[in-house]
C-alpha positions as CSV (number, residue, x, y, z in Angstrom):
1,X,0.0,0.0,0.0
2,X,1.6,3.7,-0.6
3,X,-1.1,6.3,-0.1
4,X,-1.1,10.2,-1.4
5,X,-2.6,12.0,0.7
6,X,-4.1,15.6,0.4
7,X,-6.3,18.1,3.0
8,X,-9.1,20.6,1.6
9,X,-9.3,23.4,3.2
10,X,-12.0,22.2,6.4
11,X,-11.0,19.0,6.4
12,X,-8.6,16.3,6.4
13,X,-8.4,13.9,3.6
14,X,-6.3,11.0,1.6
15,X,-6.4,8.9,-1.3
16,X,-5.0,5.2,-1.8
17,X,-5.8,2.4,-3.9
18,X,-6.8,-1.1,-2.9
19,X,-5.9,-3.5,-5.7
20,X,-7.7,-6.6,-4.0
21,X,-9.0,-7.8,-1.2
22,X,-6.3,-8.7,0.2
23,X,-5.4,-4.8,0.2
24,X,-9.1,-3.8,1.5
25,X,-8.6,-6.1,4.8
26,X,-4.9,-4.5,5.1
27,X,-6.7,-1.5,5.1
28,X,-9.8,-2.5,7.4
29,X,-7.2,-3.9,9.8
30,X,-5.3,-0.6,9.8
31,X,-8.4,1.5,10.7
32,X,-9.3,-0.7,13.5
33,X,-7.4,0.0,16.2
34,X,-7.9,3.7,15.6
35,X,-12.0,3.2,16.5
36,X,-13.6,3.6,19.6
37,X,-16.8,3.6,20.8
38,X,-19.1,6.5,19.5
39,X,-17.1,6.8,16.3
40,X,-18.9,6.4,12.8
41,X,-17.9,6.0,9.5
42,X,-19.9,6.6,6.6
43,X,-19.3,4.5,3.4
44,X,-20.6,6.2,0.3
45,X,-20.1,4.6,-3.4
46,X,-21.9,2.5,-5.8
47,X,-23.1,-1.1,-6.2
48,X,-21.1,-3.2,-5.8
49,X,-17.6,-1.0,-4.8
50,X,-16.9,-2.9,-2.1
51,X,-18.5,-1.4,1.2
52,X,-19.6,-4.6,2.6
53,X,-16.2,-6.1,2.1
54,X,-14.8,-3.7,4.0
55,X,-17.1,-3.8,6.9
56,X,-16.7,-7.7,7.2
57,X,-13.0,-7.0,7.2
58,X,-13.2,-4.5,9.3
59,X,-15.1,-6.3,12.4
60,X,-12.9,-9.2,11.6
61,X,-9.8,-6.6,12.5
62,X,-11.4,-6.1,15.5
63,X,-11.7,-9.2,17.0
64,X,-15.0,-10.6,15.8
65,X,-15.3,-14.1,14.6
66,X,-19.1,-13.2,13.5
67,X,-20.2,-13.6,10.2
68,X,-21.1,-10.1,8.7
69,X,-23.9,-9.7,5.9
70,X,-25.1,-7.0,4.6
71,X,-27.8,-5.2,6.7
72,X,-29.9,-4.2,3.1
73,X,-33.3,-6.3,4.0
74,X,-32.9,-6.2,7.7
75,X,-31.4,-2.2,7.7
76,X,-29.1,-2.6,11.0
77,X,-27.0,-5.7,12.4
78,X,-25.3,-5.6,15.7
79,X,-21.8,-7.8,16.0
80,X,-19.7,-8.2,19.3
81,X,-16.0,-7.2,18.8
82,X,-12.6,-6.8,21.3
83,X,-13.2,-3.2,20.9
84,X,-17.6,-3.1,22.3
85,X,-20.4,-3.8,20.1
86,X,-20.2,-2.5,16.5
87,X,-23.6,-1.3,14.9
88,X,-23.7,-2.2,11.0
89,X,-26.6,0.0,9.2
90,X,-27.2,-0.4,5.5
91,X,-29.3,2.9,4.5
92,X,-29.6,1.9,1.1
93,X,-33.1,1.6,1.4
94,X,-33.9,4.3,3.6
95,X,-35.4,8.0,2.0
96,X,-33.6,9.8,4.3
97,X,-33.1,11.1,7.5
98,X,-36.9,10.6,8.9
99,X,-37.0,7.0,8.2
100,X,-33.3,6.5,10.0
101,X,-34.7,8.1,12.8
102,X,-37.9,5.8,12.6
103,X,-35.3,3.1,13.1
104,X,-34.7,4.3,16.9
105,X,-30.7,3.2,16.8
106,X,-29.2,6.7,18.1
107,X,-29.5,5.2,21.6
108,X,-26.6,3.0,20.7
109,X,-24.3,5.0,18.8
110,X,-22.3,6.6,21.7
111,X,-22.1,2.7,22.9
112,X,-21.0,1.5,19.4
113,X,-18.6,1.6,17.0
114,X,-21.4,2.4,13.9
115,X,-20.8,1.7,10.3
116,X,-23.3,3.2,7.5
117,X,-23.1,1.7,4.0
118,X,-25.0,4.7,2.1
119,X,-23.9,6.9,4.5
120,X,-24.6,9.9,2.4
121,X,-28.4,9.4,3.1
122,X,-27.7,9.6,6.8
123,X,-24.8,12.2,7.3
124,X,-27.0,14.7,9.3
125,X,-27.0,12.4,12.3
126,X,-23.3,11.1,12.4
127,X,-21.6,15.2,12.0
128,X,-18.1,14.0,13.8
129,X,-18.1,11.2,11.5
130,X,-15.3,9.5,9.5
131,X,-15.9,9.3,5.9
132,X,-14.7,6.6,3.7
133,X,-15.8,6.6,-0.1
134,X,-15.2,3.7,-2.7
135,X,-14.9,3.9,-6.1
136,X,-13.9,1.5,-9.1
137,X,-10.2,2.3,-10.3
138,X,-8.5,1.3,-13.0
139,X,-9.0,-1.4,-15.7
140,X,-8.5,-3.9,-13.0
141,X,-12.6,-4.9,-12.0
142,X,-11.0,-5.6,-8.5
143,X,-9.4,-2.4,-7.9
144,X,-11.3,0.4,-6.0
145,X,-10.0,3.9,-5.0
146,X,-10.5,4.6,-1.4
147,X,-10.9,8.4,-0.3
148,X,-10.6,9.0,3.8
149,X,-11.6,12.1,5.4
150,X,-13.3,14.0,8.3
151,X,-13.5,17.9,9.1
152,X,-14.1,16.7,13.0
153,X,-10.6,18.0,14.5
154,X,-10.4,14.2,17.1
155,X,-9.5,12.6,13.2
156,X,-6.9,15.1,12.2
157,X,-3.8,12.9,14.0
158,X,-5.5,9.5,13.5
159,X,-5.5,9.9,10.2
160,X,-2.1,11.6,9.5
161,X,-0.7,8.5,11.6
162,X,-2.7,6.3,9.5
163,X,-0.8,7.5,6.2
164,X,2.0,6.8,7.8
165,X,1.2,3.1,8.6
166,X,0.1,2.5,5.2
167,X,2.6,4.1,2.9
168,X,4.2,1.2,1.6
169,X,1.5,-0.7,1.5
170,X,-0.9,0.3,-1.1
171,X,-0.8,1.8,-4.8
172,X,-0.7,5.5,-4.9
173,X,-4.3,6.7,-6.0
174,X,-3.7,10.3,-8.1
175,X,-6.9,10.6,-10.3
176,X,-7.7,7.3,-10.4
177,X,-3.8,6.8,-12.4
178,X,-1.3,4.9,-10.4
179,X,2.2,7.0,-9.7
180,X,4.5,6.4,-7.8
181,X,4.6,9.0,-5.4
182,X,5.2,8.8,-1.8
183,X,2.1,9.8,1.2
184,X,2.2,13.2,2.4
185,X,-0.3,14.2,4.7
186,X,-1.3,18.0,5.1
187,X,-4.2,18.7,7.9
188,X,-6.6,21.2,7.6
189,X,-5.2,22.8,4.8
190,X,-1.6,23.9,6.4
């Protein structure tokens, strides 16, 4: 994995490319030990980009011998992990932010570590989140272009640590083109 990483001017932000998913659990297992309990991350991207994938590997990375579906029919699936329960919500389905709501699961969030597939229909409710998107790269069907960020200031050093860890390890992502640049990392705009 070798990441690029750039900041926008509220918020900090990097790029990498998962070639496999082989790289995606590298990169599920990276995040992990970075959550806590009351931390959410938003997945955003298409069908079939790999959201799910990444959630299985993710509660795999932390501790969870659980299978992990996807939530789409039943909307919300709660796993046990090392790290405290970890609240899986698929808002495909959902119309927005009433029918999330409808669903009653903001009692558990500060208890959880919550992950939205969809996320974008449910942002409102989750404003400190962590945002992860997905998108096909390449001519390779199995690549997918992975874009991290967050404007909530407790992510700024997670995340410029989490370059770190992963340069090296994945495939620079600079416009969906592979180069062979090295990470930088540049919070908040500086």
């Amino acid at each position: 994995m070798d990441i690029e990483a750039i900041s926008a001017t509220d918020m900090s932000e990097f790029h990498f490319l998962c070639e496999d998913e082989a790289d995606t659990a590298s990169a599920a297992a990276a995040i992990a030990p970075l959550l806590r309990q009351g931390d959410a991350i938003l997945l955003t991207g298409g069908l079939a980009t790999g959201k799910t994938y990444f959630v299985k590997a993710l509660v795999k990375a932390l501790g969870s011998e659980d299978l992990v579906t996807s939530p789409t029919f039943a909307l919300a699936q709660f796993y046990g992990t090392a790290a405290g329960a970890f609240l899986h919500v698929d808002a495909y389905r959902l119309s927005g932010m009433a029918e999330y709501r409808d669903l009653g699961l903001e009692e558990y969030v500060e208890t959880s570590i919550v992950a939205v597939e969809w996320g974008e229909k449910v942002e409102e409710a989750f404003p400190e989140r962590l945002s992860i998107s997905l998108d096909f790269a390449g001519p390779d069907a199995g690549a997918r272009r992975f874009t991290i960020s967050s404007s909530n200031p407790r992510w700024t050093a997670p995340l410029a640590r989490l370059a770190r860890e992963m340069r090296g390890r994945l495939s620079v992502a600079t416009e969906n083109r592979i180069s062979p640049q090295r990470c930088h990392f540049s919070p908040r705009g500086k």
